[in-house]
C-alpha positions as CSV (number, residue, x, y, z in Angstrom):
1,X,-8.0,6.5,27.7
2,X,-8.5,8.0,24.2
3,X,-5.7,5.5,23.1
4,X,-7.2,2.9,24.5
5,X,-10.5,3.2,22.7
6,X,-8.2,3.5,19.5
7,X,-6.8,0.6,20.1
8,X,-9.7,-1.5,20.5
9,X,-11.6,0.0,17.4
10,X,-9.1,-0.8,15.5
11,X,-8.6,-4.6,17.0
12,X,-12.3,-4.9,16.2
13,X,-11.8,-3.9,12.5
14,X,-9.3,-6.5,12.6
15,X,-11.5,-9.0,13.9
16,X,-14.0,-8.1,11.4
17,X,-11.7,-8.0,8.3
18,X,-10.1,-11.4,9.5
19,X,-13.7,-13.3,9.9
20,X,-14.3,-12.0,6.2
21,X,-11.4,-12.9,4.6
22,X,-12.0,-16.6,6.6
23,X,-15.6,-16.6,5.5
24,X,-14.2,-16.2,1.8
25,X,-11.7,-19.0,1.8
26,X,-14.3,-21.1,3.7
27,X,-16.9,-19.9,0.5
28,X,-14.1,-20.7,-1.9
29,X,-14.2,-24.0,-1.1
C-alpha cells in the first residue's frame, strides 16, 4: 500500500510539473 501512495504522489507531481511547463509554452505564445 505504501507503494501505492508513492506512486500516486509522484504521478501528481507529474501532473503538476506537466500543466506548468504547458502553462509556459501557452504564456510564451
Amino acid at each position: 500500500m505504501i507503494v501505492s501512495v508513492v506512486n500516486v504522489a509522484d504521478i501528481v507531481k507529474n501532473m503538476t510539473n506537466m500543466s506548468m511547463i504547458i502553462e509556459m509554452i501557452f504564456k510564451n505564445e
